[in-house]
C-alpha positions in Angstrom: 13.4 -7.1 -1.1 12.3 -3.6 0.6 9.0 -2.9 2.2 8.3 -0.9 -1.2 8.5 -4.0 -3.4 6.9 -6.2 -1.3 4.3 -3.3 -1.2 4.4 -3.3 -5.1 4.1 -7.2 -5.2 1.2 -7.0 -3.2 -0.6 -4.6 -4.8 0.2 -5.3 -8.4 -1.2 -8.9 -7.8 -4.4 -7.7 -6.7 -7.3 -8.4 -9.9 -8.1 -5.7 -11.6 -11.7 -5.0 -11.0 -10.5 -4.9 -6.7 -7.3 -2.8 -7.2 -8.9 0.9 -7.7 -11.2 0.4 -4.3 -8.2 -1.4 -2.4 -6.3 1.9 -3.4 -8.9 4.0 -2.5 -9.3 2.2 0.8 -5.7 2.5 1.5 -5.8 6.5 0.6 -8.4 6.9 2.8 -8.0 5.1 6.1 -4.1 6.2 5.9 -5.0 9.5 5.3 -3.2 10.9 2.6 -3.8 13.9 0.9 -3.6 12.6 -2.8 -2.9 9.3 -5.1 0.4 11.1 -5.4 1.6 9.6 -1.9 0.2 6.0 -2.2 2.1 6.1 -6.1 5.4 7.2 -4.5 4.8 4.4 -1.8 4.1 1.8 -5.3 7.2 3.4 -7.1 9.7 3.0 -3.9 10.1 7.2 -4.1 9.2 7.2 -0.7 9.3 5.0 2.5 6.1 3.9 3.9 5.7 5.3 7.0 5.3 2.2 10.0 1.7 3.1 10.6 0.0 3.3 7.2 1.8 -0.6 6.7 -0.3 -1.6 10.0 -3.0 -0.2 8.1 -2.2 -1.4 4.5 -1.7 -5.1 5.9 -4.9 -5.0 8.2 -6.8 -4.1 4.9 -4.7 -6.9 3.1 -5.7 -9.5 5.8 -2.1 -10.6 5.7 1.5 -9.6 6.5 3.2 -8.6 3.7 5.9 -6.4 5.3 8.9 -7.8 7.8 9.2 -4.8 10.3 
């Protein structure tokens, strides 16, 4: 399993009514530009960069990616 599908587990296990202001959260405090990036990220289209996972698991409150 790659970072992107441990990513996607994460995420895609997250309840509903949490998921829209986790993603928000994420889009904001890594700094992207648009929802466009964080989807790529979900789809595995892109790598996520080492700093936005710091970020994505320190908003997780646990690890979710191995590098």
């Amino acid at each position: 399993m790659n970072d992107n599908q441990r990513f996607k587990n994460w995420y895609s296990n997250i309840p509903d009514d949490r998921r829209i202001a986790l993603r928000d959260r994420i889009i904001q405090e890594c700094r992207i530009a648009t929802t466009d990036v964080f989807y790529n990220w979900y789809r595995g289209r892109t790598a996520i960069p080492p700093l936005a996972k710091a970020v994505i698991e320190s908003i997780a409150s646990e690890k979710i990616f191995e590098s």
